[in-house]
C-alpha positions in Angstrom: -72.0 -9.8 150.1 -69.6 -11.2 152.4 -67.1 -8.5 154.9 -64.4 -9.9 156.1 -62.0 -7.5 158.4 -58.9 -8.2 159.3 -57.5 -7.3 162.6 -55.8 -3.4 162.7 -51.8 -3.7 162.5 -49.7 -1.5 164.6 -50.0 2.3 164.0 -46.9 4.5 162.1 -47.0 7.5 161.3 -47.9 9.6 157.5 -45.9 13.0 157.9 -46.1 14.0 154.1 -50.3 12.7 154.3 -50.7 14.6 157.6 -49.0 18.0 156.5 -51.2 18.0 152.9 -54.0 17.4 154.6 -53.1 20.3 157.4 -52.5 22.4 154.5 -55.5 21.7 152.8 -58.1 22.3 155.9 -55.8 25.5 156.6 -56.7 26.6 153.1 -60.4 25.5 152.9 -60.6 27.7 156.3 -59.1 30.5 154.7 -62.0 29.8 151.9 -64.8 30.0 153.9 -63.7 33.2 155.8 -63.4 34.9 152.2 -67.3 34.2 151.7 -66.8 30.9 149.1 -69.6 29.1 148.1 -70.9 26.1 149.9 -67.4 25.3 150.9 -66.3 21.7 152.0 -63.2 20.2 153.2 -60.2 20.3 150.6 -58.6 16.6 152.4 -60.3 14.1 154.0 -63.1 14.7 156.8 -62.9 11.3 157.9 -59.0 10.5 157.6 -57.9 8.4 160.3 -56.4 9.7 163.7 -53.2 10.9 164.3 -50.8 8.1 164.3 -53.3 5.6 162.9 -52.9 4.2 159.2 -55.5 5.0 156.7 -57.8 2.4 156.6 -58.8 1.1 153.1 -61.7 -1.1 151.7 -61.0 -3.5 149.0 -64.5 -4.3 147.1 -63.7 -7.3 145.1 -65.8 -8.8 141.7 -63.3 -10.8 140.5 -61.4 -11.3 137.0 -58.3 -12.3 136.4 -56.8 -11.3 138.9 -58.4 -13.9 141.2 -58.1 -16.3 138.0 -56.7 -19.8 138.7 -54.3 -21.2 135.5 -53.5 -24.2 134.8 -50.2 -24.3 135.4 -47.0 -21.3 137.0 -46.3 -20.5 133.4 -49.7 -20.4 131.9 -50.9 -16.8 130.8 -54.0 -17.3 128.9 -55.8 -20.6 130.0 -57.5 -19.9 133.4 -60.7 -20.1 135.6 -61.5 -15.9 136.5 -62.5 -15.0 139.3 -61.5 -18.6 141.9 -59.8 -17.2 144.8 -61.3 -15.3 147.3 -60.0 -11.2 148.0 -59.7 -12.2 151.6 -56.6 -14.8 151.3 -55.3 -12.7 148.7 -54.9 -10.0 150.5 -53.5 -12.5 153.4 -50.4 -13.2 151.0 -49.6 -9.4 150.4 -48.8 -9.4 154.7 -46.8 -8.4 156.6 -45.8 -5.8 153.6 -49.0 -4.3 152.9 -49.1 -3.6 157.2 -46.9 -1.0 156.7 -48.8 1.9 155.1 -52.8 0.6 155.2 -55.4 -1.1 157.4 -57.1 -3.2 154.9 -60.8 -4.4 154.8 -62.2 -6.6 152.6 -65.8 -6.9 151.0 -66.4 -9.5 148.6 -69.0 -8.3 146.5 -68.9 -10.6 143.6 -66.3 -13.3 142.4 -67.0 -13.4 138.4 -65.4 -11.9 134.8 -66.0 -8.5 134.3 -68.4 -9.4 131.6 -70.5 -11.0 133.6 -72.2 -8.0 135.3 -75.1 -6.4 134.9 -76.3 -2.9 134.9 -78.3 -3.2 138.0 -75.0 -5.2 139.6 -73.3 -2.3 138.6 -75.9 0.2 140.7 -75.1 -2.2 143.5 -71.5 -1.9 143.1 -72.1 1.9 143.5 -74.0 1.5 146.8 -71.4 -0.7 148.2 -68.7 1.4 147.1 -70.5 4.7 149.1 -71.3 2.3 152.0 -67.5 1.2 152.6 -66.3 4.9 151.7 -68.6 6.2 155.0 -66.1 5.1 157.5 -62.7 4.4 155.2 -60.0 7.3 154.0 -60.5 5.1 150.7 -61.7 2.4 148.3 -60.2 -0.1 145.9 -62.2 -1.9 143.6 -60.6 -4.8 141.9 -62.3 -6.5 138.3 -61.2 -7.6 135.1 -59.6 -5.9 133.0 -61.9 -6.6 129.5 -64.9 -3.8 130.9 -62.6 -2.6 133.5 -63.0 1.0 132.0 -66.7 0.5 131.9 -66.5 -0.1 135.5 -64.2 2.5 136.2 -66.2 5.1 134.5 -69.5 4.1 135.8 -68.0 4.7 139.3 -66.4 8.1 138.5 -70.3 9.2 137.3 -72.2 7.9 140.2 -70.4 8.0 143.3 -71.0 11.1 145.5 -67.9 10.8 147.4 -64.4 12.5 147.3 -62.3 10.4 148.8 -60.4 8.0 146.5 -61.7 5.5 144.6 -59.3 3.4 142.6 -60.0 0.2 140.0 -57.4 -2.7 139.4 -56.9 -6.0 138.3 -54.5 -8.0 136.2 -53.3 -9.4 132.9 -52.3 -12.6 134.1 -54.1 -14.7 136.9 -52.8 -15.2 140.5 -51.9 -18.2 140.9 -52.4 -22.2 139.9 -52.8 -24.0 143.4 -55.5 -25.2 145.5 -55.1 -21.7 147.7 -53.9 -18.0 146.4 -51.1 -18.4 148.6 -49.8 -21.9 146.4 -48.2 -22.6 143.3 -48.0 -18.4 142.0 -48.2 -18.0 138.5 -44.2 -16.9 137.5 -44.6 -13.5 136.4 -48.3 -12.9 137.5 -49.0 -8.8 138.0 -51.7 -9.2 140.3 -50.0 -9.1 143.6 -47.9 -6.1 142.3 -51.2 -4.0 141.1 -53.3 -5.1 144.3 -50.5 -3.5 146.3 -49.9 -0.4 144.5 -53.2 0.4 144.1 -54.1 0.2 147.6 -51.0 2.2 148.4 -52.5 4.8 146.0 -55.7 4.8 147.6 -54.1 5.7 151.2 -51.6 8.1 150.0 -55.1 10.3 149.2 -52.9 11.6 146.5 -56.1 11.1 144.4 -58.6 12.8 146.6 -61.2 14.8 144.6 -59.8 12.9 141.4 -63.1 10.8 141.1 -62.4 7.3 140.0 -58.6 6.4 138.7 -57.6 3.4 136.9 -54.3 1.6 138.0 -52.3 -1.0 136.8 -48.9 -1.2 135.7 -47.7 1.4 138.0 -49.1 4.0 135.8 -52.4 6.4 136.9 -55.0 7.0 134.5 -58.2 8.8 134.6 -61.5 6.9 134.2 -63.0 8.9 131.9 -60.1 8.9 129.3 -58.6 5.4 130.0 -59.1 2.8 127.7 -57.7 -1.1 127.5 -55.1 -0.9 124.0 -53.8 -4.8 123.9 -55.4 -7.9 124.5 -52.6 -9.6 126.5 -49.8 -6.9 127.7 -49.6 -6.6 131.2 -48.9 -2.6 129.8 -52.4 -2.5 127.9 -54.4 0.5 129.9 -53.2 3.5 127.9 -54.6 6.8 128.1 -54.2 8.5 124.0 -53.6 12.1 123.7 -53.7 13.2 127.0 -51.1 10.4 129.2 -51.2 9.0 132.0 -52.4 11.1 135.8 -48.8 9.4 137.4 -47.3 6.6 138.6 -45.8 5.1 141.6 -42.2 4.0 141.5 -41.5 1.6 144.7 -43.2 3.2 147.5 -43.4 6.9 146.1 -46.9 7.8 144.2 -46.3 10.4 141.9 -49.2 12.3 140.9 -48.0 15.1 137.9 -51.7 15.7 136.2 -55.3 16.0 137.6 -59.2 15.5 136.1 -60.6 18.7 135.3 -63.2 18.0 138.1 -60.5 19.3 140.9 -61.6 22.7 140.1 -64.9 22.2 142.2 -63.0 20.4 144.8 -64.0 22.9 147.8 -67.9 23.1 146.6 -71.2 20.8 145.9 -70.5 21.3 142.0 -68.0 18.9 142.0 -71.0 15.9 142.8 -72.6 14.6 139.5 -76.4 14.5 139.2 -76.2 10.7 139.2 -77.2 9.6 143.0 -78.1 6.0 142.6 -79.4 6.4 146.0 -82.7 8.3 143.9 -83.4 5.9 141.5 -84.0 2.1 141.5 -81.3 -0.6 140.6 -83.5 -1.7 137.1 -84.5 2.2 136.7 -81.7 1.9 133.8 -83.0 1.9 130.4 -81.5 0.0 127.6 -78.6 1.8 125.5 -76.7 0.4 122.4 -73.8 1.0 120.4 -74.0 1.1 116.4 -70.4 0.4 115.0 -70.4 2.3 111.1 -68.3 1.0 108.6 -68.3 1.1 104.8 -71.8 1.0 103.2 -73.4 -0.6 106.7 -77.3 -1.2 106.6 -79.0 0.5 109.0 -81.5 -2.4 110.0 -79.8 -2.6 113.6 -81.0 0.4 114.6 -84.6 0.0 113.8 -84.7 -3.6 115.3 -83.2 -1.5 118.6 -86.1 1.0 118.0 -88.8 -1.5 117.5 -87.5 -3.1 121.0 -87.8 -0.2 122.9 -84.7 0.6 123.6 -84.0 4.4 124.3 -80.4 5.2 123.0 -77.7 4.1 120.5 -74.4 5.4 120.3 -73.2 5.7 117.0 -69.3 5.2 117.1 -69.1 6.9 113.5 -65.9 6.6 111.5 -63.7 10.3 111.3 -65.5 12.8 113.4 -68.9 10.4 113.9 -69.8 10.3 109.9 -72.6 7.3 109.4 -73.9 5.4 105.9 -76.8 6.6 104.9 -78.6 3.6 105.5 -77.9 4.0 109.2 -78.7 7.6 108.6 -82.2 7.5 107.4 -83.3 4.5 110.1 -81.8 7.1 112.9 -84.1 10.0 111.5 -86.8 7.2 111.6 -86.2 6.3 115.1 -85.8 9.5 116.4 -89.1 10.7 114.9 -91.1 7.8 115.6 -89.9 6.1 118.3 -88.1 9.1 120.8 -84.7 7.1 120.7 -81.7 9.7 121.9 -78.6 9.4 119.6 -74.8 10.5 120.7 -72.5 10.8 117.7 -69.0 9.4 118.1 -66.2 8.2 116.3 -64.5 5.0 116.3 -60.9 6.5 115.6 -59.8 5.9 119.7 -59.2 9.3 119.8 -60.5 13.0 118.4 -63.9 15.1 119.0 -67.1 15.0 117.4 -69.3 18.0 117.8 -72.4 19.3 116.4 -75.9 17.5 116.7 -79.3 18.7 117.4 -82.7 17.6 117.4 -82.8 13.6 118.9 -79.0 13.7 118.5 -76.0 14.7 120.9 -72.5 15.2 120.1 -70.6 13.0 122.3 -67.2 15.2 122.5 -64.4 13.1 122.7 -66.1 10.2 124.5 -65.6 6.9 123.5 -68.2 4.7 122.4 -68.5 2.8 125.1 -68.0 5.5 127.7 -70.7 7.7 126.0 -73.4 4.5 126.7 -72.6 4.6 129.9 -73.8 8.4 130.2 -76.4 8.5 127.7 -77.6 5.8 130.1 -77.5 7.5 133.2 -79.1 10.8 131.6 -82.0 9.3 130.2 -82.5 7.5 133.8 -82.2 11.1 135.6 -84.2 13.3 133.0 -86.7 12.9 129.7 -85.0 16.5 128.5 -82.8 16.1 125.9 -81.5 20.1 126.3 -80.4 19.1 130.0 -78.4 16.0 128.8 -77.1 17.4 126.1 -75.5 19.8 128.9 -74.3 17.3 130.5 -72.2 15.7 127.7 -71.1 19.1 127.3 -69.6 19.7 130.9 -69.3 16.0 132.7 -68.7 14.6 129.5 -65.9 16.8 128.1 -64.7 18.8 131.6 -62.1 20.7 130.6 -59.2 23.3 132.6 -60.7 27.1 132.3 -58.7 29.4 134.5 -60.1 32.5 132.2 -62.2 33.7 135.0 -59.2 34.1 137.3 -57.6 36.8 134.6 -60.7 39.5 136.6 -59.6 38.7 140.3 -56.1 37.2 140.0 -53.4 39.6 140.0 -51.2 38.5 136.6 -48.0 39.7 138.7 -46.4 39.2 142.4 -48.1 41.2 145.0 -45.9 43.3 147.1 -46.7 43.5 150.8 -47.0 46.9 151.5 -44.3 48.6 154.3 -45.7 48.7 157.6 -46.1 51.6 159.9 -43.4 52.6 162.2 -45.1 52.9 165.6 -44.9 55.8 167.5 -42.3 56.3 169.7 -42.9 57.4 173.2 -42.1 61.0 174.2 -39.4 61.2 177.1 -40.5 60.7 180.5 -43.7 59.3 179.7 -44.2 55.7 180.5 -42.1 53.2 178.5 -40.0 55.9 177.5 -36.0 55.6 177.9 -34.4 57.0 180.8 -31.5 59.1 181.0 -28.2 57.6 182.4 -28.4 57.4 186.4 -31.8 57.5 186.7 -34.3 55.0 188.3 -34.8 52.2 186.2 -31.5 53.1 184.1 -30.0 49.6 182.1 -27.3 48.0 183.5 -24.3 49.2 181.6 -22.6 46.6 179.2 -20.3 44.2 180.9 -17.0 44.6 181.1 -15.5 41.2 180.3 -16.6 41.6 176.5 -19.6 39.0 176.9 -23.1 40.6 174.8 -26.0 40.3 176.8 -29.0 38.4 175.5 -31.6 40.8 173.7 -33.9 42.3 176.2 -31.8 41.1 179.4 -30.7 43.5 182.1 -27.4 42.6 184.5 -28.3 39.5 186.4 -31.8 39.2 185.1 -32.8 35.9 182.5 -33.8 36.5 178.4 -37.3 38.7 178.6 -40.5 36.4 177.8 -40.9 37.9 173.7 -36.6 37.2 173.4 -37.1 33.8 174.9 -40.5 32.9 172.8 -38.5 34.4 169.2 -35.8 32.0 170.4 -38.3 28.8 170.5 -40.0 29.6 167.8 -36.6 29.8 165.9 -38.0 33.5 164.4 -36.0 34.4 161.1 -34.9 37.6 159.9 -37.7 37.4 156.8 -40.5 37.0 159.4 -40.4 40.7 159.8 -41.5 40.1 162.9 -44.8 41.0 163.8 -45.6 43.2 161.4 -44.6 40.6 158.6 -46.7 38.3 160.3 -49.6 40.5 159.4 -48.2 41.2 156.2 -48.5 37.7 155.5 -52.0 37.3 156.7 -53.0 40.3 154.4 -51.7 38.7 151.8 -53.3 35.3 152.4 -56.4 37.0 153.1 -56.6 38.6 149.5 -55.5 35.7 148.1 -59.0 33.9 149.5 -61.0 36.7 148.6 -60.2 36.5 145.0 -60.3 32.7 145.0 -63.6 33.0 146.9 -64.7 35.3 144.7 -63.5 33.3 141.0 -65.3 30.2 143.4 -69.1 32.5 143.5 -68.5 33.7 139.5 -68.2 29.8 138.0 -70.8 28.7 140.8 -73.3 31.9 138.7 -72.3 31.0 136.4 -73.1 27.6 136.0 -76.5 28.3 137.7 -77.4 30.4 134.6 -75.8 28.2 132.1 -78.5 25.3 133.6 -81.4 27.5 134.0 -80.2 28.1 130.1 -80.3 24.3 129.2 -83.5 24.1 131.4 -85.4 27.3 130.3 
């Protein structure tokens, strides 16, 4: 694999990137003084310096996004995969300057069918390599097993910071170079753009692998490719699209479930490739029912060796009975793992025992993908039968947060007056006339300045109140602390919701394991 790096462009500056990411460490310190479990960053560790633009890896395979046609107005009829990432990027300068520092690695130049599984464990490694010293990654492929990339990529790398897949409907361009004869209409330059505007806006940090073309967001898990031709075809059923980006502004109005372990080591699948090697993957399959189908595929997959079939049943994962009795065969005589699914697009399937695991709402060819990776990581069916349960079909639960949460606002309580000094003791006001008596008000109706005597300048806490432009909501002191109090409590119940699901999920696998 080839790395080509382009020189750094001249630094601007990320206020809205810098303050989240203040925030976020602000709140992840908070965390970790409340006594949360194994907690790590909330933002980026490794985001670039201060006035420096986030630097951003684009790990190119191809499709048609590097296609070449045959002529500006021709769609469908093209060479994938011709023009290297490198000069492609070139033609997105001086615009793409603005807001990224962009590195290329050219990993592969081919359609996305053309991979392998053990090219896709490679992918992985590359992906983790670029990802040790860039704020993000974007990996560009063609859109006809774009989700199976996507998804394969949201199970196995063990890194936070974004990851996002693109590509195009239509190929680049028609001339000798990506720079000559553009293909009128062609999406790719659009998507290449947006998507690596995406990955430095870190809007997606935590988020796993997203999907984006189109402008739109879409989680790797649930996205799918709905037309054969639209530039709009990557449609996310039921549950919609993460966001968009309109212009310059990414706009990010939904979130993966897998957020929710953000701040600890829970949030990392099992799945480091790093453990196992590249061929370590056994062979999976995918049995398509339909009306009164035999069932001699799957004992010809059996008789091969291979060690799973996903069955992508019709309504909620129903099979003939053909197909039934040679999966009972296999099962029995031959050890093969079974997930049940259904080949509606959309919709749960539950259930299963024995040889056979329900694959939620999984599609077909998402459920290979981690019936795949279990039976490389374990030989017991009960622990990847928990995994389908929770990385396969991670859903919101905020349920523990109804014991720690308070359901209403918390009022700060009033703070104590402080003593007041006795008269004649030190500090204490002094009677008119006296040693140390303030100056008397002036006379030409000007106010002096709080805590100022005649002829004297603002005292040093007036003068510091005034800087720090002190409100009348502060409270003061006092507030201050009232705030802290209240911020403090606030990260001992998160800490503590944090330890209960972290328990909690240590029992659940000593359950699975047990």
């Amino acid at each position: 694999m080839v790395t080509t790096r382009p020189a750094r462009n001249t630094p601007d500056s990320r206020p809205r990137a810098g303050l989240r990411r203040a925030v976020a460490a602000a709140t992840a310190g908070l965390l970790a003084a409340a006594g949360a479990v194994a907690l790590e960053p909330l933002a980026p560790a490794a985001v670039a310096a201060d006035g420096d633009k986030p630097k951003i890896v684009v790990v190119a395979t191809g499709g048609t996004l590097a296609g070449k046609a045959g002529g500006r107005d021709t769609y469908t009829s093209y060479r994938a995969g011709t023009y290297p990432m490198a000069d492609m990027v070139g033609v997105l300068q001086p615009e793409l300057s603005a807001f990224a520092d962009v590195e290329v690695v050219q990993f592969g130049n081919a359609g996305s069918g053309g991979y392998s599984i053990a090219q896709y464990h490679d992918l992985t490694i590359a992906v983790e390599d670029a990802l040790a010293d860039a704020d993000g990654v974007v990996v560009t492929t063609g859109t006809d097993t774009m989700e199976e990339f996507a998804y394969w990529l949201d199970l196995t790398v063990q890194n936070k910071k974004p990851v996002v897949i693109t590509g195009a409907m239509r190929p680049w361009a028609a001339g000798n170079t990506a720079s000559e004869s553009m293909v009128l209409g062609t999406d790719g330059p659009a998507n290449l753009l947006q998507s690596i505007r995406l990955a430095a806006s870190q809007e997606t940090y935590c988020f796993g692998t997203v999907l984006s073309l189109n402008d739109e967001v879409h989680a790797a898990r649930d996205v799918t490719k709905g037309n054969s031709t639209r530039n709009d075809t990557f449609v996310t059923r039921m549950s919609g699209v993460l966001g968009w980006i309109d212009g310059s502004d990414v706009i990010i109005n939904r979130a993966p479930a897998r957020v929710l372990d953000c701040a600890t080591n829970d949030w990392f699948t099992p799945f480091d490739l790093r453990t196992v090697a590249r061929d370590a993957h056994k062979r999976v399959e995918i049995f398509y029912n339909a009306q009164a189908v035999g069932g001699e595929a799957i004992t010809a997959w059996a008789d091969a060796g291979v060690a799973g079939v996903v069955t992508a049943g019709t309504g909620a994962g129903g099979i003939s009975s053909a197909a039934g009795t040679a999966r009972t065969a296999a099962a029995r005589d031959k050890g093969v793992w079974f997930v049940s699914t259904t080949r509606t697009g959309s919709g749960s399937v539950s259930g299963g025992s024995g040889n056979i695991i329900a694959g939620g709402d999984l599609l077909p060819q998402k459920a290979r993908l981690l019936l795949m990776l279990s039976r490389s990581f374990t030989e017991d069916i009960a622990v990847a039968r928990g995994w389908f349960q929770t990385l396969g079909s991670p859903t919101f639960d905020s349920s523990a947060l109804a014991d720690t949460v308070p359901p209403t606002r918390v009022v700060d309580p009033e703070p104590e007056p402080e003593p007041q000094p006795e008269p004649g003791e030190t500090g204490a006001p002094t009677e008119p006339g006296t040693p140390g008596e303030p100056a008397p008000a002036p006379t030409d109706g000007a106010v002096p300045a709080p805590g100022a005597t005649d002829g004297a300048s603002p005292s040093p806490a007036a003068t510091d109140a005034a800087a720090a432009g002190a409100l009348p909501f502060t409270g003061g002191t006092a507030g201050t602390v009232g705030i802290v109090s209240l911020l403090g409590a606030l990260a001992l119940a998160i800490g503590a919701t944090t330890l209960w699901q972290h328990r909690r999920r240590v029992a659940l696998e000593r359950g699975l394991t047990g």
